[in-house]
Structure formats: C-alpha cells, structure tokens
C-alpha positions in Angstrom: -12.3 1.0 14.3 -15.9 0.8 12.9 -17.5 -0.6 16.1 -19.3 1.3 18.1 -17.2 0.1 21.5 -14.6 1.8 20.0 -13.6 5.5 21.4 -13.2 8.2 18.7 -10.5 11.0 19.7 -11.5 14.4 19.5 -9.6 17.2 17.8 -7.8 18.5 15.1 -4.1 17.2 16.2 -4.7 13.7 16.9 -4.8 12.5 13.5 -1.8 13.5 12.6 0.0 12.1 15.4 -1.7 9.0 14.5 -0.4 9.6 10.3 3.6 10.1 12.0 2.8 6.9 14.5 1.3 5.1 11.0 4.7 5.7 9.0 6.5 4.3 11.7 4.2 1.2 11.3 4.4 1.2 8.0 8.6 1.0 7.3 8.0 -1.8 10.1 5.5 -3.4 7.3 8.1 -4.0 4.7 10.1 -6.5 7.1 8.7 -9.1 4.0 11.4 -7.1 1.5 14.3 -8.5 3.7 13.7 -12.0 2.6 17.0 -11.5 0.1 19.0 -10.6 2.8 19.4 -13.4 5.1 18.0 -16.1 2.6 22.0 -17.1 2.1 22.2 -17.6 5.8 19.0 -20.1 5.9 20.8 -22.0 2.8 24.2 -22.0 3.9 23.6 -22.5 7.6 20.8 -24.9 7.3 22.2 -26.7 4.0 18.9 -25.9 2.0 19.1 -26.5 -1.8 17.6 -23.9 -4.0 14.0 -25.8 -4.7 13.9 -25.8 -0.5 14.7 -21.6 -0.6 12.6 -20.8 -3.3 9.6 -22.6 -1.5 10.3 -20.5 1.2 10.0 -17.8 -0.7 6.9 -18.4 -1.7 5.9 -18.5 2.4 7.4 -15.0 2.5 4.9 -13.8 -0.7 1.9 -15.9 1.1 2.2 -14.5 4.7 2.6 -10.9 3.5 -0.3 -10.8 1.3 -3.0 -13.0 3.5 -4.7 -10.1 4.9 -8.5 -11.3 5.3 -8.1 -12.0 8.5 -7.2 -8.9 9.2 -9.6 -7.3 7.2 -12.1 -8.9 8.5 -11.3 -8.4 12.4 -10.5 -4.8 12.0 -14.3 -4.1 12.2 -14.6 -5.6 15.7 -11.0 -4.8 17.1 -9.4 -1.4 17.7 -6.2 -1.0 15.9 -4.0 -0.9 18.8 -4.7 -4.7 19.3 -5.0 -5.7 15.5 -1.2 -3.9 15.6 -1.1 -6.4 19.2 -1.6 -8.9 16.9 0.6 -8.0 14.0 3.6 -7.6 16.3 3.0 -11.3 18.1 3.6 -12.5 14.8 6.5 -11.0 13.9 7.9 -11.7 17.1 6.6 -15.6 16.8 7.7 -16.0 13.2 11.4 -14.4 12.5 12.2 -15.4 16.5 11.8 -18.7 15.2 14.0 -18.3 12.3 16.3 -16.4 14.7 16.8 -19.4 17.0 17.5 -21.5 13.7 20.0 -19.7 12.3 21.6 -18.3 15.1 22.2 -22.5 16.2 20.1 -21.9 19.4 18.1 -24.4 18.0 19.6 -27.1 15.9 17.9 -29.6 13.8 14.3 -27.5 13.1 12.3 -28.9 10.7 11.8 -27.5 7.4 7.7 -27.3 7.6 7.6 -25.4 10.8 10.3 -22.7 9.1 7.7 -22.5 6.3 5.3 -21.5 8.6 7.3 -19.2 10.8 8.3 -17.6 8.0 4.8 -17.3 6.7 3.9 -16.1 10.3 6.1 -13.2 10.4 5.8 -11.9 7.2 1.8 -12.1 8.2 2.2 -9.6 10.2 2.8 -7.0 7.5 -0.8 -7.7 6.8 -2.1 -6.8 10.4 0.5 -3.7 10.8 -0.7 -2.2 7.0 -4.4 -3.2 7.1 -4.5 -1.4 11.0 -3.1 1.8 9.3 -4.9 2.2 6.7 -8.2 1.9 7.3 -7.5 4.2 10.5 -6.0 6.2 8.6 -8.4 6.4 5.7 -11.4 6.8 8.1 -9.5 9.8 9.7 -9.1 11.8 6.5 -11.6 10.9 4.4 -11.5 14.0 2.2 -8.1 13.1 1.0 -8.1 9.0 0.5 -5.7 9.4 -1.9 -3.4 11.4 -0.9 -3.5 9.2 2.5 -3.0 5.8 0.4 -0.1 7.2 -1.8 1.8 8.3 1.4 1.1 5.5 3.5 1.9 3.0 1.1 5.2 5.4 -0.1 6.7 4.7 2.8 6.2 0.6 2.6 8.1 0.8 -1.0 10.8 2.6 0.8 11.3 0.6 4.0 13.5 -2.0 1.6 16.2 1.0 1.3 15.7 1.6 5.2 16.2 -2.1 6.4 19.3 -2.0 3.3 20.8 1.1 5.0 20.6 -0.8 8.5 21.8 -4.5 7.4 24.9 -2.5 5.9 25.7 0.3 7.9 24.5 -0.7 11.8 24.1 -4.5 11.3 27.8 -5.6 9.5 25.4 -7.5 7.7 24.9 -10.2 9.6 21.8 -12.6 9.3 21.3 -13.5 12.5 21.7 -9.6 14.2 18.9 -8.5 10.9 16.7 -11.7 12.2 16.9 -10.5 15.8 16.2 -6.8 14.7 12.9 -8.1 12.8 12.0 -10.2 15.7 12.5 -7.8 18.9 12.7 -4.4 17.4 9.8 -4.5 15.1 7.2 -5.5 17.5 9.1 -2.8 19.8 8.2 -0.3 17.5 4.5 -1.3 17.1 3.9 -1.3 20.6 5.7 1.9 20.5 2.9 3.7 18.3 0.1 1.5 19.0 -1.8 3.6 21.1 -1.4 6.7 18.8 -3.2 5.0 16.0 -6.8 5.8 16.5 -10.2 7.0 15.3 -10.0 10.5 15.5 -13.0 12.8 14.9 -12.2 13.4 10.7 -12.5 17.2 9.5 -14.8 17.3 7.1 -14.4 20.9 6.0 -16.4 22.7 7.8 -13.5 25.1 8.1 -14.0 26.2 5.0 -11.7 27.1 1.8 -9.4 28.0 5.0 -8.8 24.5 6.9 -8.8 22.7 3.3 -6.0 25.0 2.1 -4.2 24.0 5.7 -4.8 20.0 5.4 -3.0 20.5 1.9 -0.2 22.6 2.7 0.0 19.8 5.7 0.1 17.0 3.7 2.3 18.9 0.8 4.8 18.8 3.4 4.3 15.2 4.5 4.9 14.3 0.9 7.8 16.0 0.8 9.6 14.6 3.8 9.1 11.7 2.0 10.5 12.5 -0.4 13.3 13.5 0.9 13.8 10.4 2.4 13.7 8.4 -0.4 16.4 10.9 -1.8 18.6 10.0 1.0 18.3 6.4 1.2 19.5 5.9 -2.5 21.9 8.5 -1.9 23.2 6.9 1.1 23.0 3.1 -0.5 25.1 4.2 -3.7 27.8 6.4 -1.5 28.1 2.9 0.8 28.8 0.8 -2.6 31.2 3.0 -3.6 33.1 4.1 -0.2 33.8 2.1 2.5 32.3 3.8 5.4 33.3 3.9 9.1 31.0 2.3 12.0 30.4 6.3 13.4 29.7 7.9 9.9 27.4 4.7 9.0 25.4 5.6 12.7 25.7 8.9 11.8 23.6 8.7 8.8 21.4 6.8 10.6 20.9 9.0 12.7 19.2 11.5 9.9 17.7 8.9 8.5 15.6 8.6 12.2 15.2 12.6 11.6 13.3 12.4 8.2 11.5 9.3 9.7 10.3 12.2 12.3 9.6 14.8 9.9 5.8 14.1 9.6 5.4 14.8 13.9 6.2 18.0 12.7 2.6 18.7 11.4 0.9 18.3 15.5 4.0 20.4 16.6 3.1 23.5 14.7 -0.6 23.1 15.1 0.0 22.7 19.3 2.5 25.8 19.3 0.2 28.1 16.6 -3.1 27.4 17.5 -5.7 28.6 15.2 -7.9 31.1 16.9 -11.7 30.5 16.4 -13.6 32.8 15.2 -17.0 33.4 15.9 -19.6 33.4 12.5 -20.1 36.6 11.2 -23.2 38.4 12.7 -23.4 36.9 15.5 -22.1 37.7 19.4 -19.5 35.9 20.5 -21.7 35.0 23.5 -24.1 33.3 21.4 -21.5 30.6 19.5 -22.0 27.4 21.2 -19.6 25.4 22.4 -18.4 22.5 20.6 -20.0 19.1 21.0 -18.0 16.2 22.7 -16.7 13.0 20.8 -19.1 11.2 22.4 -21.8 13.5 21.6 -21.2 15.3 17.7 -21.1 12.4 15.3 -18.2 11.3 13.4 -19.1 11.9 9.6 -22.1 14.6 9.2 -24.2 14.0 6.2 -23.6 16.6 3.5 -27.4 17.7 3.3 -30.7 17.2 5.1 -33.5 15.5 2.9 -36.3 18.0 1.4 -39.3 18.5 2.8 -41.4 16.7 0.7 -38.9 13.5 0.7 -39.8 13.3 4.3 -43.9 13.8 3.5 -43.3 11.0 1.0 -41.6 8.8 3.6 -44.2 9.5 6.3 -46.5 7.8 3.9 -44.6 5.0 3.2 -44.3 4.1 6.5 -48.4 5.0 7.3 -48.7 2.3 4.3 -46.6 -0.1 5.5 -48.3 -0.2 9.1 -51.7 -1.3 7.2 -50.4 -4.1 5.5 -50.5 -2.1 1.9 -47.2 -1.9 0.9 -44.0 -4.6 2.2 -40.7 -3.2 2.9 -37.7 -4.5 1.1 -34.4 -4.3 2.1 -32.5 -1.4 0.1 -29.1 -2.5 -1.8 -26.5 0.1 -1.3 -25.6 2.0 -4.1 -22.1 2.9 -5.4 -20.5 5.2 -2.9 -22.2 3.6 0.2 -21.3 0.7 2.5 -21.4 -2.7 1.0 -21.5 -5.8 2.8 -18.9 -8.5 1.3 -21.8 -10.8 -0.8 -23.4 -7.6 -1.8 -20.1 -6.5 -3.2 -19.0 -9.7 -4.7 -21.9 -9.8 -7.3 -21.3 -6.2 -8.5 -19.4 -5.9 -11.7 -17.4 -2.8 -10.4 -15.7 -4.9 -7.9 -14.5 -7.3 -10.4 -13.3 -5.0 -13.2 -11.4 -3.2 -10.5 -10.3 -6.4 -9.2 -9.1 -7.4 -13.2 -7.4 -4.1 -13.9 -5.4 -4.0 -10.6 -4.4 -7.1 -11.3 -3.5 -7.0 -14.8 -1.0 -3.9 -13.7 0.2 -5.3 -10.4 0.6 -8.8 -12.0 2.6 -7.7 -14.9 4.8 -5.6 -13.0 5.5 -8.0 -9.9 6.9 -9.9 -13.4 9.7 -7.5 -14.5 10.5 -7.1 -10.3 10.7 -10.4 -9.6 13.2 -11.0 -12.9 15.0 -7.9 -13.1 18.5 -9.7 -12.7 17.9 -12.2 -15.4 16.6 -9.0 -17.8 19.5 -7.6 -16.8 22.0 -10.4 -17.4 20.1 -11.0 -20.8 20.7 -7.7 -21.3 24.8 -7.6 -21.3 23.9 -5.3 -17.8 27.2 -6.9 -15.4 25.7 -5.1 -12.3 21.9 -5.4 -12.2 22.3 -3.8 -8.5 21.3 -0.3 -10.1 18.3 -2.1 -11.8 16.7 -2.6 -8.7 17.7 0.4 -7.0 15.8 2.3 -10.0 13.1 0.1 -10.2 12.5 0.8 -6.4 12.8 4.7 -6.9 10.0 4.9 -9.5 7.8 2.2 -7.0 7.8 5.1 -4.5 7.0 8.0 -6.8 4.2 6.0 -8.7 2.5 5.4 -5.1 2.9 8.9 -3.8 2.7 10.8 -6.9 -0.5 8.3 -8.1 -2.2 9.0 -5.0 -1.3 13.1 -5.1 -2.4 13.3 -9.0 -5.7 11.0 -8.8 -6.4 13.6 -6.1 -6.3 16.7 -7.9 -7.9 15.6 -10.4 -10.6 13.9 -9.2 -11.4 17.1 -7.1 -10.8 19.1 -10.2 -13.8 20.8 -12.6 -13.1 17.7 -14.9 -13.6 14.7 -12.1 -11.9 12.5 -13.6 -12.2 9.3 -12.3 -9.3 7.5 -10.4 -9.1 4.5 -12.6 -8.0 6.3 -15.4 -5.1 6.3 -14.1 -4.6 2.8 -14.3 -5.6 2.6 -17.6 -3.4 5.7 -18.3 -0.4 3.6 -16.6 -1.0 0.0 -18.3 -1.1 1.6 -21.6 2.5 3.1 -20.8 3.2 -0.6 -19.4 2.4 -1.8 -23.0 4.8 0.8 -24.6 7.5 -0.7 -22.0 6.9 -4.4 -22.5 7.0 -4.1 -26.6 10.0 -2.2 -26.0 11.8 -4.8 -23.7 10.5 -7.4 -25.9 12.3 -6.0 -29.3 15.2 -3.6 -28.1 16.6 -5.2 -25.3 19.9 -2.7 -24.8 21.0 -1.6 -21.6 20.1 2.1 -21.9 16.2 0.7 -22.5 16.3 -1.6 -19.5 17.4 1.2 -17.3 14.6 3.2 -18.7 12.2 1.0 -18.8 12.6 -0.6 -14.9 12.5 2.8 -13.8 9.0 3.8 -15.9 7.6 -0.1 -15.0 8.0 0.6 -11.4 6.7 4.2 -11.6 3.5 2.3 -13.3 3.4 -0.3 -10.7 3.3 2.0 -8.0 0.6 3.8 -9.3 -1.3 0.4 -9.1 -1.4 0.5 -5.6 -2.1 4.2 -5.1 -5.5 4.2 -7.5 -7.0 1.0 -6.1 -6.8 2.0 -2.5 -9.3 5.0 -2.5 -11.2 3.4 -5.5 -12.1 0.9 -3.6 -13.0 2.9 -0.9 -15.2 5.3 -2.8 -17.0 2.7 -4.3 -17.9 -0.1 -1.4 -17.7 2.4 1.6 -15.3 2.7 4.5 -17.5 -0.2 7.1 -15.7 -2.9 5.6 -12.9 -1.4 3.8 -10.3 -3.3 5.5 -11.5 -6.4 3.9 -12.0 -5.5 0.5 -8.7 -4.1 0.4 -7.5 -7.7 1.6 -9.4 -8.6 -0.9 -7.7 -6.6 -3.6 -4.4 -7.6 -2.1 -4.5 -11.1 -3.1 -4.2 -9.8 -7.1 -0.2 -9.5 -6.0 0.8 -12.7 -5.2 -1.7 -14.5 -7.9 -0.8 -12.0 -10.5 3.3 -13.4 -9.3 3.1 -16.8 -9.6 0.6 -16.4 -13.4 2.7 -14.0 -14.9 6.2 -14.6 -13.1 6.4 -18.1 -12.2 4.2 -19.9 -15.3 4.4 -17.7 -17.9 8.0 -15.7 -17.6 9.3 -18.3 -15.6 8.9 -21.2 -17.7 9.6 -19.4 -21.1 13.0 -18.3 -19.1 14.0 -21.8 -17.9 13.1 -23.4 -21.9 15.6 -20.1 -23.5 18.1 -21.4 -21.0 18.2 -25.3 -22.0 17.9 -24.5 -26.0 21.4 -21.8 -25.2 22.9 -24.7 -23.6 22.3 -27.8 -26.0 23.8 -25.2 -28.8 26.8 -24.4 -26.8 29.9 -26.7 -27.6 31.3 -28.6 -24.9 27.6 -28.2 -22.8 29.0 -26.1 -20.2 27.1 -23.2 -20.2 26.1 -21.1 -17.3 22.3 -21.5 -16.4 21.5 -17.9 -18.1 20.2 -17.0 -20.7 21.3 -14.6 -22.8 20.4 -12.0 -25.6 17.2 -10.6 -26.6 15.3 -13.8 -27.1 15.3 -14.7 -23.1 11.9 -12.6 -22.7 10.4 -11.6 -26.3 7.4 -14.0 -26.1 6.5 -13.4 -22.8 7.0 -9.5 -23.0 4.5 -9.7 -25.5 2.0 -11.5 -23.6 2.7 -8.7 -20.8 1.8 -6.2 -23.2 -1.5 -7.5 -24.6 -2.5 -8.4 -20.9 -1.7 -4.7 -20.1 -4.0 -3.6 -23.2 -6.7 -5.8 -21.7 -6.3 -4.1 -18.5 -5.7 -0.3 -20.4 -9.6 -1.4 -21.6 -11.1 -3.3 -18.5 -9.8 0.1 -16.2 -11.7 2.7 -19.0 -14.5 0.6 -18.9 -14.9 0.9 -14.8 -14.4 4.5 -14.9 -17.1 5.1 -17.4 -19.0 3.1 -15.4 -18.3 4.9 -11.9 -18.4 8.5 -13.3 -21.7 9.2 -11.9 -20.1 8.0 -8.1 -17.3 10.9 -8.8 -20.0 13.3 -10.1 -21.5 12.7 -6.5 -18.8 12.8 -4.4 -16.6 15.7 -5.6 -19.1 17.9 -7.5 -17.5 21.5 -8.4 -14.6 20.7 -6.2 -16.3 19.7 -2.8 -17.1 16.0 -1.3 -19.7 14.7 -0.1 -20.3 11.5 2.2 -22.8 9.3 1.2 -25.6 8.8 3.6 -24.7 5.2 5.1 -21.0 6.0 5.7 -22.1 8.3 8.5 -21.7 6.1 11.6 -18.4 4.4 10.7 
C-alpha cells in the first residue's frame, strides 16, 4: 500500500468502489462479536466448565486485537493479499471450531481450540488494518470522516451477524460456525481486488469537488445510519413476534440493500460525469492532458519552497562537499512520517496512547458487565441494555469522526483530542452516577451515553494518530493503539470490576440465611467502589487528552489553516 511495487489506480471513482468493497470487509471484521452466540454450543457440546469458556474468551479478545503483524506487513504487501491473509485465517480458525462442534472431529484438544479460536478472530485484525489504511491513504482530506464510517460499520456488524443467527440461521451454532468459516473469507475474496491505492483528490477541484466529496460522504453516513436503524428495529420486532422463515429472508434481503447503499456513490459519478472545464483564460487547445498514475504523483506538496530557501540549501550542500559542515539526519516533525523508535520516544505518542486508553479501558468495563449492572440494578431483561449500549457505540464512532471533522477544519481548529477529553469528562459524570443512583431509568441512560463516549474513543484516535506520525506506517501505530482495548479489559474489567464484583457476591451470600443465594449480587453496592475508580481514571484521562491537544495545536494550525489542508512534505510518496 506504501511500497513502491505497489500500483496506484487512477481516477475519481475508484476510491469509492474501494470505501463500498471496505464496508463489506468491515461487517466481515466483527465475526469476533459472535463469540456469545455459539459459546453455549462449545460448553454444552464439548462439556467445557465455565473457567475453560471464559479462557476462551480471552483467545477471542487476544486474536482480534493482535494487529502488529498486520500493521507491520501492510507496508510491504498490497491489501488484496493482507485481506488473502485475513480470510485464511478465518477459514483456518472457526473451520476448526466448525469440525469440533459439528462432531466431525471428536476428542480435539482444548489448546488447539484456544488457538483456533485465537486464529480466526486474528483475522479481524488483517481484514480492518487492510481497510483502513487504504482507505485513509485514499482520502486523506477527510481521515475522520473515513475512520468514523469505517469503524461504524464494525460496531454494527454484531446486530447484522444477530439478525442472521436468528432469522436465516434457526440459530444454530454449528450453521453460524460454517457461515464464519466459508462465507466470510467468501466475502473477502469477493472485494479484495476492489480495495486499492487509488490516486487521493486533494482538492484541486476547488470549493466545487470539496462540496461534492461531502455531500458523498453525507450520504454514506446516512446509509449507515439507516442501517443501524433497521437492525435494532428488526432485532426488537423478532423478540417480540415470531417471524416466518420468508418474512425473516425478506428482511434480509434489505438488510443486503443498505449494505449496498454506499456503491451508490461510483454509480452516480459513472452515469453524471462531471464535465471538465478548461481554466479560465486559456484555449481549450492549450489544457494539457492529464498525467498517468504512473507518471503524476500521489500526494502533491501544498507549496514549493522560496527562493531563497533553495539559495540557502545550495550552500549547505557546497559546505558539506568541503568537509565544513556534517550532515545529520533530520527527525520528523509532528505531522510527517515517523519511523516506529522515532515515535516511541515522543511524548505525543504516549499521552495519546494514555488517554485512549483511559476511555476505551473504562468503557470495555461497563460493556463487558452490563448484565450484572443490570441484575444489580433490579433490570429483569438486561437484553435492551446491550442493544442500547450498541446504538450509542455506532453514533459515537460515526458522529466522533463527522464532528472532530468539522471542527478541526473550522476557523477555531480545534484539535481532535478534545474530544476525548470532552467525552471522558461526560464518562465521569456517568460513572459517579452509576456509582450512587443505581435505578433502572439511570442505567438505561447511562449505557446508552457510555457507549456513545466509547465510540468516540475510536473515532478521535484513528486520524489523530495519523495526523501526528504520518500515513508510512500508520497501519502499525494504529496496531499499536489497538492493544489499549484488551489491556484496558482485563485492568479495569477483569482486576478491578471483576474482583470487587466476585468479593460483593460472597459477603450477599454469607449474610443470606440458609446460604443459598444466587451467585449475583445485588443492589447498589455491587459497583460503587469501582465506579469510582472509573471516574477518577476518566478525570486523569479528561487532563492527559487536554494536555496532548495543547501540545499538538501548532500540527492543526498547519494542517487545516483557514479551512484548507495541507500535506506535510514527507507524506508525499506514500
């Protein structure tokens, strides 16, 4: 994608193909969210005890969020075979759980399901790092809008593969298992070939072609949107009426549709071509044709240096050939490419890395316990709780991205992580609210605002990360930043929420009569301590995040002055 092997696609359609072929990809990605589904069929089937499924659980969270590979191939392969890649392992990994729980294999051992459930959910990490970083390089005038949408459509694939383990599947284990294991990779292979480096627009349309890319991507966001409306719509009508095998495939079927919407975009621009003008004042005769891939390069620096920057070089270099001056190696700057040791000793990377994992951290918490707030709570049906929670995930990513956008583009530039900081103070509100009015009517309110914050996470860091280390080797660094999720889930959820849960639980019991209480704990006392840790992590965080975008200000100032972008110099050959 950033090697110089690779072929870069000409034109002004081919990256939105590649954006439709991406979403695709992406619902494919979130094959890791089906874990809940057939996890009763590996304990029932294989006789696992609960220590033995919640192990495998944590292969599920490992494979998903082990990226670096990935991230670190991506520079060498094209993304048709790092999605090659991707879709080997999921056929590798869930096939093998297929043939275990299906009985075409009997007597597997439990080590090699570990790893071939660690295998397939790996693969979410080649299909998403593939994507994005195609995708990013492709439009990079609108990183955030591109991040929010991309990884929208990840927090929605849970409701998709919901809708199809109900509705087409019967839900059955072993037909989801099979699904994951043939259809996934069949989908992959599918778009592969569609997901490349395309020749980015880089405004040289003018106020014109900027206003088109947005009304483009308004309407990509919106199909989205749309979608996600219909997926929760569709979940809740099939709790509450039981629907027949042709309406189910029927609203599959539209489902497929929305899925499509996006393809729109290359439709219209094939059948209502945009005429091109010649510039003002000049012949037509005279306006030259335009330049080949191989020949026009992909980014164009925003400026030429002066003239007397180049004098000034000149003698440098004159200097340098006598022996009178020795020439160092420049370190990049904020903005350009970093190498990964050159970013690893930079104190942007690392309060970027502590704020994103402050909010991501906190909120994997509340996801990961939502039924036990809920049965704390005196909620019966802690169904909706996720549903919600889910809902907001989506809007935080897509909205975070749109919002961080404008305003990063507006006269104010504000900086993206603002945002974060914005969102992890509202996470503090939440927590202290959880942690001293635990009602029902608050933990409906409060799932739904914790997962708008937690999406908003994922949104900000994305293009952060991008603006600040360069697109060369931003499919590693966004590995990178990756690995805050599952280490954020087993501080916060597992040691801290997790063990204060499981000491509530064995006080409730010893002061029950009789000793034969339910493992749950109950009442408002369940999560109070470590809702209040949450919160004063999340006012660490609401401080780390200000503290990085007073720091990156200038990189914004530079970027998006009055409005317009600029590339930096060194990201003009990726």
């Amino acid at each position: 994608m950033a090697s110089g092997n690779v072929k870069v696609k000409a034109g002004t359609r081919p990256p939105w193909v590649g954006l439709t072929a991406a979403v695709w990809v992406q619902m494919a990605a979130g094959n890791a969210y089906t874990f809940p589904l057939y996890s009763p069929a590996l304990k029932s089937v294989l006789g696992y005890d609960q220590r033995q499924l919640a192990m495998l659980g944590v292969a599920n969270d490992v494979g998903e969020n082990f990226g670096v590979v990935a991230g670190v191939l991506c520079n060498s392969l094209p993304p048709w075979l790092v999605l090659l890649v991707g879709a080997a392992f999921c056929f590798l990994g869930f096939g093998t759980l297929w043939l275990a729980v299906s009985g075409t294999v009997i007597g597997m051992p439990y080590w090699l399901l570990w790893i071939a459930l660690a295998i397939g959910t790996n693969s979410n990490a080649w299909f998403v790092t593939a994507v994005l970083v195609t995708n990013m390089r492709n439009f990079p005038l609108r990183r955030g809008v591109v991040a929010g949408l991309l990884k929208g459509y990840v927090g929605l694939s849970a409701a998709l593969f919901t809708q199809i383990f109900s509705g087409v599947l019967h839900r059955s284990p072993t037909a989801l298992l099979l699904l994951l294991a043939i259809g996934l990779p069949v989908v992959c292979l599918s778009t592969m070939f569609y997901v490349r480096p395309c020749t980015p627009a880089l405004g040289a349309g003018g106020d014109e072609e900027d206003a088109m890319q947005d009304g483009h991507f308004a309407f990509a966001q919106v199909a989205s949107v749309l979608l996600g409306a219909y997926l929760v719509g569709t979940t809740v009508l099939g709790n509450v009426v039981k629907l027949s095998d042709a309406t189910s495939y029927a609203l599959f079927g539209v489902t497929v549709l929305l899925l499509l919407a996006p393809l729109a975009i290359p439709v219209k621009m094939t059948l209502f071509r945009k005429k091109k003008r010649p510039p003002m004042g000049l012949p037509a005769a005279t306006v030259e044709p335009p330049a080949s891939a191989e020949d026009e390069p992909l980014l164009i620096p925003s400026d030429a240096p002066p003239a007397d920057e180049d004098s000034e070089k000149v003698d440098v270099l004159l200097a340098e050939g006598e022996g009178a001056v020795v020439k160092r190696k420049r370190r990049p700057r904020r903005g350009e490419d970093f190498e990964f040791t050159e970013a690893l000793v930079k104190a942007d990377f690392w309060l970027l890395w502590v704020g994103y994992f402050i909010g991501v951290g906190t909120g994997v918490t509340v996801l990961n316990n939502l039924a036990q707030i809920g049965t704390a709570a005196g909620i019966a049906d802690t169904t909706i709780l996720l549903s919600l929670f889910g809902l907001g995930n989506f809007l935080g990513r897509l909205g975070g991205g749109a919002v961080s956008e404008k305003f990063v583009r507006s006269m104010l530039l504000v900086p993206r992580p603002v945002w974060m900081s914005l969102t992890q103070a509202i996470l503090a509100v939440a927590y202290l609210c959880l942690a001293y009015t635990l009602s029902p009517g608050v933990v409906y309110a409060c799932a739904a605002i914790i997962g708008v914050c937690y999406g908003v996470q994922f949104a900000v860091m994305i293009p952060t990360t991008s603006e600040l280390f360069g697109l060369k080797n931003f499919g590693l660094f966004y590995n990178l930043m990756a690995v805050a999720n599952p280490l954020g889930a087993v501080l916060f959820s597992e040691e801290l929420a997790g063990r204060l849960y499981d000491g509530k639980v064995e006080r409730q019991q010893h002061g029950r009569p009789g000793g034969g209480a339910p493992h749950a704990c109950l009442g408002p006392d369940c999560f109070r301590v470590a809702f209040v840790v949450l919160a004063g992590c999340c006012a660490l965080g609401t401080a780390v995040s200000l503290v990085l975008a007073a720091r990156i200000r200038p990189v914004y100032r530079s970027l998006y002055s009055s409005g317009s972008f600029r590339l930096p110099n060194s990201s003009q050959q990726h």
